[in-house]
C-alpha positions as CSV (number, residue, x, y, z in Angstrom):
1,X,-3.3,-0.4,-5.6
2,X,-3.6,-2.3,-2.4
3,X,-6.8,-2.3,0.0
4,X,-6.1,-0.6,3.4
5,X,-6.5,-3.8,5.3
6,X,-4.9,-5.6,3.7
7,X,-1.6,-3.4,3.7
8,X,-2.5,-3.1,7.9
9,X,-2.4,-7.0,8.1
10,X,0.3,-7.2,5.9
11,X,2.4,-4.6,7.9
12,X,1.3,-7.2,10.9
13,X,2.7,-10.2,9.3
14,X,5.7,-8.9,8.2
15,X,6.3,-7.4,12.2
16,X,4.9,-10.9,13.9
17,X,7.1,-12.9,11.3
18,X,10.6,-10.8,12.2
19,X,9.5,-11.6,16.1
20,X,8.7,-15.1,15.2
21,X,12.4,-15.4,13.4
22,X,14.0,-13.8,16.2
23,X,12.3,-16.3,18.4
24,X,13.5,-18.9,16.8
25,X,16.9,-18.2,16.6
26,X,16.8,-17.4,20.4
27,X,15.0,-21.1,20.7
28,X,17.7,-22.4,19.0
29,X,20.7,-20.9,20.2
30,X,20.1,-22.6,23.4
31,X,21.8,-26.0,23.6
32,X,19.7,-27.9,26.0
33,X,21.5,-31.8,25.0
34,X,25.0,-31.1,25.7
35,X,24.6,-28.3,28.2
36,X,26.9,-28.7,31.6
37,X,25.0,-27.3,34.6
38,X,27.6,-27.0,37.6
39,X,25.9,-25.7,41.1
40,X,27.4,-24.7,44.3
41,X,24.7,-25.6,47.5
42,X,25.6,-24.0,50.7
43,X,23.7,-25.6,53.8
44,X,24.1,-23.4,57.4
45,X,23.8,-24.7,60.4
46,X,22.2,-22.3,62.7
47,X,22.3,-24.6,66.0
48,X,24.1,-23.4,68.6
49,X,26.1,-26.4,70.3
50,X,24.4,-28.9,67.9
51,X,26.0,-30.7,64.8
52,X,23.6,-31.6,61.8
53,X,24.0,-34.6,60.3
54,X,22.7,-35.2,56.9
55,X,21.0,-38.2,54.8
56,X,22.1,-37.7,51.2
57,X,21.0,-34.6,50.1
58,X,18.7,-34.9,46.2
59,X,18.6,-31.9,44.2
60,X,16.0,-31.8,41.2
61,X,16.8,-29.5,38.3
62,X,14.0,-28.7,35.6
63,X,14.9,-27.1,32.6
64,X,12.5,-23.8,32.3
65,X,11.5,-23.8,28.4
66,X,9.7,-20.2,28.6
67,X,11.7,-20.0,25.6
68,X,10.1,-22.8,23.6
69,X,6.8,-21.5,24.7
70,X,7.6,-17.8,23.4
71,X,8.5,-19.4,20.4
72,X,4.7,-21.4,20.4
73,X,2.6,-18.2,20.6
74,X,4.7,-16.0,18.3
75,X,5.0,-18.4,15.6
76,X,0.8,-19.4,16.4
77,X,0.6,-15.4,15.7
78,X,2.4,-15.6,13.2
79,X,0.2,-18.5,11.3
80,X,-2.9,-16.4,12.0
81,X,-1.4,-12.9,10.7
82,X,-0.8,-14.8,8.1
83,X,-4.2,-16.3,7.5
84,X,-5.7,-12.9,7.6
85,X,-3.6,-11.7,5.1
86,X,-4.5,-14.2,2.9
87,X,-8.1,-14.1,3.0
88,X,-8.2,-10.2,3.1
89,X,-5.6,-10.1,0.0
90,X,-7.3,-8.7,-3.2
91,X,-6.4,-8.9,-6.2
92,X,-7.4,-6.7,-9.3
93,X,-9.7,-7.7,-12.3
94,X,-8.3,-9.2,-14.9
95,X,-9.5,-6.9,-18.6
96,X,-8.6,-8.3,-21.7
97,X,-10.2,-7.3,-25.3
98,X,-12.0,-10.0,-27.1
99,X,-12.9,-8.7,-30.1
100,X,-12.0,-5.4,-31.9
101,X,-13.1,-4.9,-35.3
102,X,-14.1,-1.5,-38.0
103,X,-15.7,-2.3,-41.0
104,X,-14.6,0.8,-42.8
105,X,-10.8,-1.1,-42.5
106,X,-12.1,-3.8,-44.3
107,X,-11.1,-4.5,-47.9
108,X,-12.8,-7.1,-48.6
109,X,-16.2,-5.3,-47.7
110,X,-15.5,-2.6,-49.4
111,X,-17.4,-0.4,-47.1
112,X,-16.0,3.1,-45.9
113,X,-19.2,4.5,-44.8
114,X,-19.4,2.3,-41.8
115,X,-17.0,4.2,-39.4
116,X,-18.1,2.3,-36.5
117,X,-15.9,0.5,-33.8
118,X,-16.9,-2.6,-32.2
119,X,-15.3,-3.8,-29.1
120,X,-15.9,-6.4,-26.8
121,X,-14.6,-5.5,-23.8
122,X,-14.3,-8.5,-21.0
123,X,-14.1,-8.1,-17.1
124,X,-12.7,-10.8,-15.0
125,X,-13.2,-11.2,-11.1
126,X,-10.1,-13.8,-10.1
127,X,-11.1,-13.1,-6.2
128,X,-12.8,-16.8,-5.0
129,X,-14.6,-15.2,-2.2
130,X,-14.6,-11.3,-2.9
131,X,-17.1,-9.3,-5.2
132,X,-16.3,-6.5,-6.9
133,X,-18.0,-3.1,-7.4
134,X,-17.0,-0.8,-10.6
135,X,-17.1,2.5,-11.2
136,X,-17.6,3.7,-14.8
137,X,-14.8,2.3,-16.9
138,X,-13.6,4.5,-19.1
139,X,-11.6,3.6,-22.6
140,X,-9.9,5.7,-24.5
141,X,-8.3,5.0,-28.1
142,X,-5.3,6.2,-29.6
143,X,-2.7,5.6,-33.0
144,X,0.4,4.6,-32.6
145,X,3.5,5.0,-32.5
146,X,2.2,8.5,-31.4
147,X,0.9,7.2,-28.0
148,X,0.8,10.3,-26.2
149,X,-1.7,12.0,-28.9
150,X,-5.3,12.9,-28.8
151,X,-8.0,10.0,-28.6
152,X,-9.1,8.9,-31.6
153,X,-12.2,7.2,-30.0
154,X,-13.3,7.4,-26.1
155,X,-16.0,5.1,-24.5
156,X,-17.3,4.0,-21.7
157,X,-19.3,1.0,-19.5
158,X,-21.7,1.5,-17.0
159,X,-21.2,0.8,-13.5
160,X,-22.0,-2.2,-11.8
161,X,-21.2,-4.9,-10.0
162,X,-19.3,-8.6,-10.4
163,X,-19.8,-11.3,-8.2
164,X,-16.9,-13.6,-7.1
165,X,-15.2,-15.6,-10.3
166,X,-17.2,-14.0,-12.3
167,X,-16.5,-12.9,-15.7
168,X,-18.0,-9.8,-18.1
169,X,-17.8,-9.5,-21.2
170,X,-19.1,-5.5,-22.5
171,X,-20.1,-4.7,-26.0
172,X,-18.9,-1.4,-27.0
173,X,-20.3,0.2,-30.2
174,X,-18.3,3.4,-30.8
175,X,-19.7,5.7,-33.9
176,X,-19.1,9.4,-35.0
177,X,-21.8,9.9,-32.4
178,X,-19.7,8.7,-29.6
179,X,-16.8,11.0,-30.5
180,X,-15.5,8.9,-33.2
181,X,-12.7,10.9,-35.4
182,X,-12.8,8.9,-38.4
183,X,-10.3,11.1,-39.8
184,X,-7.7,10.7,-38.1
185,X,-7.9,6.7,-37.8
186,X,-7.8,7.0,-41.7
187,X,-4.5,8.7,-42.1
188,X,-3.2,6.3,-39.5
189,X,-3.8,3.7,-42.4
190,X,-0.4,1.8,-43.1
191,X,-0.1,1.1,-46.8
192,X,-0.8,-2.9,-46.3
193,X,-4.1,-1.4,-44.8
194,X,-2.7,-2.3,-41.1
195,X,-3.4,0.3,-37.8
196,X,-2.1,0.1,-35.0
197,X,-4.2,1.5,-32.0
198,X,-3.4,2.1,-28.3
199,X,-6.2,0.8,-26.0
200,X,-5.9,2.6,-22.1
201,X,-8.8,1.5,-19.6
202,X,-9.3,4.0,-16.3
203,X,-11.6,3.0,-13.8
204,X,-11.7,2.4,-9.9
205,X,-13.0,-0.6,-7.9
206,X,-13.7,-1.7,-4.7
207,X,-14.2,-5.4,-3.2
208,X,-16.8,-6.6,-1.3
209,X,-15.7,-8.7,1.7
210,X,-18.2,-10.6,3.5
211,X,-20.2,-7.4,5.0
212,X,-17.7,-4.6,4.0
213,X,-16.6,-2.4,1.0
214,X,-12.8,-1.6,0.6
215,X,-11.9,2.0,0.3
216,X,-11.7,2.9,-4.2
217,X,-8.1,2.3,-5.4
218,X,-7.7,2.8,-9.3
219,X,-7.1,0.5,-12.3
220,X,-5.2,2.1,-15.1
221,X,-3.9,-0.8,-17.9
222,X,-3.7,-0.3,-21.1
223,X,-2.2,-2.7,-24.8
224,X,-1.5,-2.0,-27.7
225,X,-3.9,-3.4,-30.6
226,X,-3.0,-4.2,-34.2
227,X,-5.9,-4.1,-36.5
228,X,-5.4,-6.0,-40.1
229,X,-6.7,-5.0,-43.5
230,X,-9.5,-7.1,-42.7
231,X,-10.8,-4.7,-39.9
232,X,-10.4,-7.0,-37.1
233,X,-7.2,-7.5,-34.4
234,X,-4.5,-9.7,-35.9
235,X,-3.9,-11.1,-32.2
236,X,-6.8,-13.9,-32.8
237,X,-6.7,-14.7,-28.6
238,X,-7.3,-11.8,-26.0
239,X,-5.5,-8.8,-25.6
240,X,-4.9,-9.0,-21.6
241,X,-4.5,-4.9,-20.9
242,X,-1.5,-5.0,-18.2
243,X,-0.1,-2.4,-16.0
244,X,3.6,-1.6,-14.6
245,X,4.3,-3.3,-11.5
246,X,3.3,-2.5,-8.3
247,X,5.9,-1.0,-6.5
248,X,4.6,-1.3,-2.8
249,X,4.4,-5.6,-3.6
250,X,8.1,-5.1,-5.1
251,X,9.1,-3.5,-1.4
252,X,7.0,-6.1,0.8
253,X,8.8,-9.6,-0.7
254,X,11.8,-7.1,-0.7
255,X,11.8,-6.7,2.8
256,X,10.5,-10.6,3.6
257,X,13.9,-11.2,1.1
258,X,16.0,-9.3,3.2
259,X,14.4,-10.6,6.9
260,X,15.3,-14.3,5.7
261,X,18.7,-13.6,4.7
262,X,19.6,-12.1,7.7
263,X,18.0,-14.6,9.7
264,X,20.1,-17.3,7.8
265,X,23.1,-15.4,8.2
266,X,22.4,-15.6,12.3
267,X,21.8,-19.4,12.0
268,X,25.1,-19.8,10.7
269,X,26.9,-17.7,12.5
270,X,25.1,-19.5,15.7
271,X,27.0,-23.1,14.7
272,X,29.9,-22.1,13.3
């Protein structure tokens, strides 16, 4: 999701930049070098009775460049639209897993009593100048290739807040009192003592810029984790949890795409 001000400045830019193209090609367009100017100066002689005779008669012509100027201030607006966008941009925390491990799964332990899920959960605030406050993030665990079945596991992290380029890293201790099924994980056991869970993460955020809070717009990512016979995830770095694309961005550099094409298409046409 997108911040409200942001998609207003945005909508801005992408309005001050199509004036600022148009501008230009109007700037452009007009061939001030090799221009011919031809004038026709009629002089009347209101005298009765009287002739007029004339020195040489100087005529000073300056060329009137409202059109460069026009060009100036909406390409200057432009600039600063463009500024604001960028420094009222955000851009969503980055969640990944660190660790994931159950020591029931684990062979070489040889303990199934301890049907207990440890995760480490970490938070990551990639905004340089905006902090970020969370709601409660929710987690919810799942066997795959099932996806769409009931949790297996749910849990959840405080909220609370994140300062700029900040990371955090949660510890999330999941038992049978947490809502744990420990049944069902254990028929999700593959015969080389693999499982493969789905991790989904729900919460909504909103950024802190300088004095101001941002209306809440939700975070819903998700990834899939692949636990060994060993109890822990095979992936040995961390699991980012990713989303599908944002559709409104997809529109936006759609639109910028198309603006510059036809604005090419102009220049060209303008010299051929």
């Amino acid at each position: 999701m997108e911040d409200q001000s942001a998609g207003c400045c945005r909508c801005c830019f992408s309005l001050i930049f199509t004036l600022g193209l148009i501008a230009l090609f109007m700037w452009l367009s007009v061939d001030t070098k090799s221009s011919t100017l031809f004038v026709t100066l009629r002089l009347k002689n209101t005298n009765n009775d009287k002739r007029v005779l004339y020195d040489a008669v100087n005529h000073t012509f300056r060329w009137h460049r409202m059109d460069r100027r026009c060009f100036n201030i909406i390409f200057t607006l432009g600039l600063t639209a463009l500024s604001m966008w960028l420094s009222l941009r955000t851009s969503n925390p980055k969640c990944t897993i660190h660790s994931f491990y159950l020591p029931a799964l684990n062979r070489t332990l040889n303990d199934t009593k301890n049907t207990t899920l440890f995760v480490a959960l970490r938070l990551k605030n990639t905004n340089s100048e905006k902090g970020v406050y969370y709601d409660a993030v929710n987690l919810t665990f799942r066997l795959l290739p099932n996806a769409t079945s009931m949790p297996v596991a749910t849990s959840a992290v405080p909220r609370f807040y994140q300062g700029h380029k900040k990371t955090a890293t949660k510890n999330l201790v999941v038992g049978p009192q947490e809502w744990l099924n420990w049944t069902a994980v254990s028929s999700g056991v593959h015969p080389n003592g693999s499982v493969n869970f789905r991790v989904d993460l729900a919460t909504a955020v909103r950024f802190k810029i300088m004095f101001w809070k941002t209306k809440r717009h939700r975070l819903n990512v998700g990834a899939d984790v692949l636990v060994n016979d060993s109890g822990g995830k095979v992936n040995k770095k961390d699991i980012k949890l990713s989303a599908a694309p944002d559709h409104h961005l997809i529109g936006f550099f759609s639109g910028q795409v198309g603006v510059l094409s036809n604005f090419w298409v102009l220049i060209l046409l303008n010299f051929l």
